[in-house]
N, C-alpha and C positions, 0 to 999 in steps of 0.2 A: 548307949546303943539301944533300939528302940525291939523290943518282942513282936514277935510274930502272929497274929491274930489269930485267935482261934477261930478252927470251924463253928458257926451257928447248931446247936443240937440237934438232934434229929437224922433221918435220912440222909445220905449224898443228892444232891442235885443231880438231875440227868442233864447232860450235853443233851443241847437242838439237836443235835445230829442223831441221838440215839433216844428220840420220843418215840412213843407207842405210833403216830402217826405216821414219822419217817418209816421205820423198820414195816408198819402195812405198807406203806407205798411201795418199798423195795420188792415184798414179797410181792405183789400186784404186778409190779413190772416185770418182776424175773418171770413169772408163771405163763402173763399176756406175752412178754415177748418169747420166750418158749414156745406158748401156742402157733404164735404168729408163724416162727423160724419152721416148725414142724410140719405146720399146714401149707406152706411156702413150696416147699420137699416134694408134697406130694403131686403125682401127675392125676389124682384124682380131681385137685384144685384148680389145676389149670384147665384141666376137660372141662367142669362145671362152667371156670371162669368164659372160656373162651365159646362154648356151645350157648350160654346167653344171649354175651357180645355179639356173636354172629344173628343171631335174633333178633336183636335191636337195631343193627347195620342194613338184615333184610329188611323190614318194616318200613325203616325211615327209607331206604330205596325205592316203595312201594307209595310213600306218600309223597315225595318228589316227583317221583312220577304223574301223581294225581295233578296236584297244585300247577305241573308245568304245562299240562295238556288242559288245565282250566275245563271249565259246566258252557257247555251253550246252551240258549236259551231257548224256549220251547213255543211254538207255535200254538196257543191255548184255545184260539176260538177258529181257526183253518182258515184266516184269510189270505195267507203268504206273509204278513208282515210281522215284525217281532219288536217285542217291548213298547210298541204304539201308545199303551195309555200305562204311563209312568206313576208307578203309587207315590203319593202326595205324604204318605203317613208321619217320614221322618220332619217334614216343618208343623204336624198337629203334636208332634208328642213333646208336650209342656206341663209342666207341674203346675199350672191356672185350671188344666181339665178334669185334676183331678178325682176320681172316681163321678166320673161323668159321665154321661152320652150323648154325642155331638155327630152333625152331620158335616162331612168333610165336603170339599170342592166337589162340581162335576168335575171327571176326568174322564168322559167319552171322548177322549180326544180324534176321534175317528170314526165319531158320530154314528156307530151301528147300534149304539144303544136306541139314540133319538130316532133310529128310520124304525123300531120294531112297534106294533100296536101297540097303544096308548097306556092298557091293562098291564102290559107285559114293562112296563120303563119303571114300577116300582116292587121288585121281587124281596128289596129287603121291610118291607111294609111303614118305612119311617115318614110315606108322603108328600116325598121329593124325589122324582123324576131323576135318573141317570145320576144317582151321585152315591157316595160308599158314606159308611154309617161306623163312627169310630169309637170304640168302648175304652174307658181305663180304669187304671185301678187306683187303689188312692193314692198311692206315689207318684202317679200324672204317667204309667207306662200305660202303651197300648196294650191289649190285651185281647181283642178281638176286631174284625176287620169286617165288617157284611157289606160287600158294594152288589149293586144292583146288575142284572142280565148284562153284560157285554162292557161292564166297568172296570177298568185294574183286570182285562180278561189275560191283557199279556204283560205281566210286571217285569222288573229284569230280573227273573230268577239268578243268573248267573254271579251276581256279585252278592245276595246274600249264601246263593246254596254253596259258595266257596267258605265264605266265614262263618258258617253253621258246619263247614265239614270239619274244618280246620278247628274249629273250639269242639268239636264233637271227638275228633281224632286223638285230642290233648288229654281229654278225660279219659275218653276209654283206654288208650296208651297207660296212663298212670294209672289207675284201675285193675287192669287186665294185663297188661305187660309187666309194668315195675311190681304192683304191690301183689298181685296173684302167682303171676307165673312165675317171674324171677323172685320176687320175695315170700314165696314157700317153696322155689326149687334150689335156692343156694342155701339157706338152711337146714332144709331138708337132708343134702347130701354133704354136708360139712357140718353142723351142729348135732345130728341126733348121734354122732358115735365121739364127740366131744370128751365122755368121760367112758360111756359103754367102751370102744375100743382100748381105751387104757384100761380096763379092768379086763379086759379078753385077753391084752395081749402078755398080761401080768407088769409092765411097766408102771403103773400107779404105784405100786409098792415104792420107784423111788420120788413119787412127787408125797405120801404120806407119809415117808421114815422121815420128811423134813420139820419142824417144828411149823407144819402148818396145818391148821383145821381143814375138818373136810368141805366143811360150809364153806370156805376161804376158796378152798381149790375151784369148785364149781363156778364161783364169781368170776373167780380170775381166769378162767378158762373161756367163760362167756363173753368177759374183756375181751381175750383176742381174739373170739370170732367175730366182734365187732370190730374190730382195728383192724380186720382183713375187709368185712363185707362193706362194710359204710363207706369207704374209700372210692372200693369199687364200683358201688352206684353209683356213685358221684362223678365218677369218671362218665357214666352212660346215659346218666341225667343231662349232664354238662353236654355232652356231644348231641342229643338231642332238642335241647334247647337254644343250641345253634344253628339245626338243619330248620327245624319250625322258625324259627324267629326269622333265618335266612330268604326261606321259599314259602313262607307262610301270603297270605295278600293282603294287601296292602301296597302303597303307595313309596312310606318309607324303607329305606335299604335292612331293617331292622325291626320285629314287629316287640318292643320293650313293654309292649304292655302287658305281654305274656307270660313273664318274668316272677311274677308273683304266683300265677300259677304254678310253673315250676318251682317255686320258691317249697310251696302247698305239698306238693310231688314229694319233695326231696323229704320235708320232715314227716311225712305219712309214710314213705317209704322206712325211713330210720325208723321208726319207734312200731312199725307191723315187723320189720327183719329183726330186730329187738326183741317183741312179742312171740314170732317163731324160733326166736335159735332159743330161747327161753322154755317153752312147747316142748321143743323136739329133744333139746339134753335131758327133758325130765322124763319125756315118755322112754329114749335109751337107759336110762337108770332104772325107773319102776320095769318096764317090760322084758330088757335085757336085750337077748338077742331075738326077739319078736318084735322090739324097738322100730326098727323100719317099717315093718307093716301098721303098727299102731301109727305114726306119723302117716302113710300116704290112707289108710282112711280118713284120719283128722283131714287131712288134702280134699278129700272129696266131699265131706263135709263140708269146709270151703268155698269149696267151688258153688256145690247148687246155693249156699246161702249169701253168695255173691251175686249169682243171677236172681233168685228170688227176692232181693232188694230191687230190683229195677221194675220188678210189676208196680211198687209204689204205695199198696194201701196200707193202712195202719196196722190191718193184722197182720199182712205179710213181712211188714216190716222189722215189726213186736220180734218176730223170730228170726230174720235176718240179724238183729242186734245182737243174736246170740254164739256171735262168731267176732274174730280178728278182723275180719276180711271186709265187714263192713265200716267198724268203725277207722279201718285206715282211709276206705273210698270217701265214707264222711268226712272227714279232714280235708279231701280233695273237694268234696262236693261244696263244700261250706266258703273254701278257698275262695272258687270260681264264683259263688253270689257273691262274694265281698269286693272280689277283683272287677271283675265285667260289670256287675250289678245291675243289667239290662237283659237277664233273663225275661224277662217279660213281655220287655219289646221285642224278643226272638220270638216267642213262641206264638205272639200277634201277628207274625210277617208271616212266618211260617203259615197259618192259615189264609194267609192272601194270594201265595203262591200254592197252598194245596198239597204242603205236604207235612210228616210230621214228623218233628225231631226227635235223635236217638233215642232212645230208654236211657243212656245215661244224664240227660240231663233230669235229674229228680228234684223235689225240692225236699228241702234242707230235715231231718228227725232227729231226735224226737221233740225240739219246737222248732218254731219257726223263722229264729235267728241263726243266722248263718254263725256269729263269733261265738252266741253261747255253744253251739252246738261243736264249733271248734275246739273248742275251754272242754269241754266234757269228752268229745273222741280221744284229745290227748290225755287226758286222765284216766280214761278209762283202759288205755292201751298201757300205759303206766300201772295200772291195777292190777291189770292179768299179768304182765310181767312179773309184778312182785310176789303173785301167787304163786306162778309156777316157780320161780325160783326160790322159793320158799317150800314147795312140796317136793322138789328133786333136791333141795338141801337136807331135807328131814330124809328123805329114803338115801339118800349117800350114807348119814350117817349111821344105818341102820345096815347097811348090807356090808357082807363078809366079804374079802377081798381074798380071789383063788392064789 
């Protein structure tokens, strides 16, 4: 009859089932799903949720609106007729012209260049009678437009100044709607009492008699206001990249090139509501019940460091940097050079029709590559994350529980 093997010396082996890793994960789910069920309950969550929602529903009502009532075109030189001399520019912009300056076609096609005195037929001084004078930069986009007295006087405004509102509308929307308003207003009012209200209302006691750190709880509480919030944007993202894509202009029934934009949105939105619910549980710990005022100053902080990014210059920018608010818009801003990649050729047409595109279209900081500058927003929004939850970990641990 054969014996029974003895155990190897040493320790007992642990069961998979009951690794250091399984037993966090459990406590991570119990805590995040707690949060989730908790904040579910409240009718504070759903005021927040749904006074957004209604936000985003107005808005996009207000841009259907735009899009379906369409730009008419503008009578630029008073003779009654409109669009008469059609800009030529989209068959010169070729990557052969690169950072070049070239004379394009006459396009007096309506010949009031040619009836004006002789002096007056060469205003952009290149020496050629009634014809536009076309700049690029080195990647072969147009970049500048100078056509002479009564050339390109009436372009067709209306089919760019649609697709200049409509990419201007996407930006400032995910800018100004998702990452500003709504991604410091549902954190704001759902993260800063995260842990503060459980320590007011004395129920922490039963999340810390558990066999769980305090460092531990904060995480996993920040879990669940992520597994509420990120859903929810997604929901609002999703719905507006279907009104845009639907009624945006264009030709086809679907405008799919926009997609990547939204794509941009979506994770700029995740890693700034990330950023703030992180922000706001700390300043509810360190400050206590002053906690909400210290968060809606941080808010106003925000704010002007989000518009003081659109002036543009280096030093305004230097200090724009010094906020959430910008490096989630860079994500977006970086997004749209990578996707469209004909900012350039906007901002050339734009001056043929004479006017000047939003302040959100900026170009790319702090260099001049849109993916490094990608690479570095998401890092950097991951950096401050890690800090503040790492300074509202340390003052958890430090404070007395009533």
């Amino acid at each position: 009859m054969m014996q029974p093997v003895a155990p190897p010396p040493g320790p007992p082996k642990r069961n998979l089932s009951e690794t250091v890793w399984t037993k966090l994960d459990r406590k991570a789910t119990a805590i995040a799903e707690f949060t989730m069920r908790q904040y579910r309950k409240k009718r504070s969550t759903w005021t927040v949720g749904a006074v957004g929602a209604l936000l985003v529903v107005i808005v996009l009502l207000f841009y259907i609106d735009a899009m379906s009532e369409g730009i008419d075109s503008v009578d630029n030189d008073g003779d009654g007729l409109l669009d008469e001399d059609p800009s030529s520019w989209t068959e010169w912009e070729n990557s052969q012209y690169a950072g070049r300056t070239i004379s394009g076609p006459m396009s007096d096609d309506d010949g009031d260049c040619l009836a004006l005195e002789p002096w007056m037929r060469d205003m952009n001084n290149d020496g050629v009678d009634c014809n536009v004078v076309y700049k690029y930069d080195q990647s072969g986009f147009v970049t500048t437009i100078e056509a002479d007295r009564f050339v390109d006087e009436d372009p067709d405004e209306s089919e760019f100044l649609e697709e200049a509102m409509h990419r201007s509308f996407l930006l400032g929307f995910g800018k100004f709607g998702f990452l500003f308003i709504l991604g410091i207003f549902v954190p704001l009012f759902l993260a800063t009492g995260l842990i503060r209200d459980e320590m007011d209302s004395g129920t922490l006691h039963y999340l810390v008699g558990k066999p769980i750190a305090r460092a531990e709880i904060l995480m996993y509480r920040l879990l669940g206001f992520i597994g509420l919030a990120w859903p929810y944007f997604v929901g609002l993202l999703v719905l507006s990249a279907l009104v845009t894509g639907i009624f945006g202009p264009g030709e086809s029934i679907f405008r799919f090139s926009d997609l990547g934009i939204w794509f941009g949105i979506l994770i700029a939105t995740f890693l700034t509501v990330l950023a703030y619910g992180a922000v706001f549980i700390t300043f509810g710990i360190v400050a206590g019940r002053y906690g909400i005022l210290v968060a809606l100053l941080f808010a106003v902080w925000e704010f002007f460091m989000m518009f003081l990014a659109m002036i543009g210059t280096t030093r305004e920018m230097g200090i724009a940097s010094m906020s959430i608010s910008f490096w989630g818009a860079e994500i977006i801003n970086s997004t749209a050079w990578l996707v469209w990649g004909d900012y350039a050729a906007m901002s050339g047409q734009s001056l043929a029709v004479d006017i000047a595109l939003w302040t959100v279209w900026y170009s790319p900081f702090p260099t001049t590559s849109p993916l490094v500058n990608l690479i570095i927003s998401i890092v950097v929004l991951l950096l401050i994350t890690g800090l503040f939850v790492l300074v509202g970990q340390s003052s958890f641990k430090k404070r007395e529980l009533n």
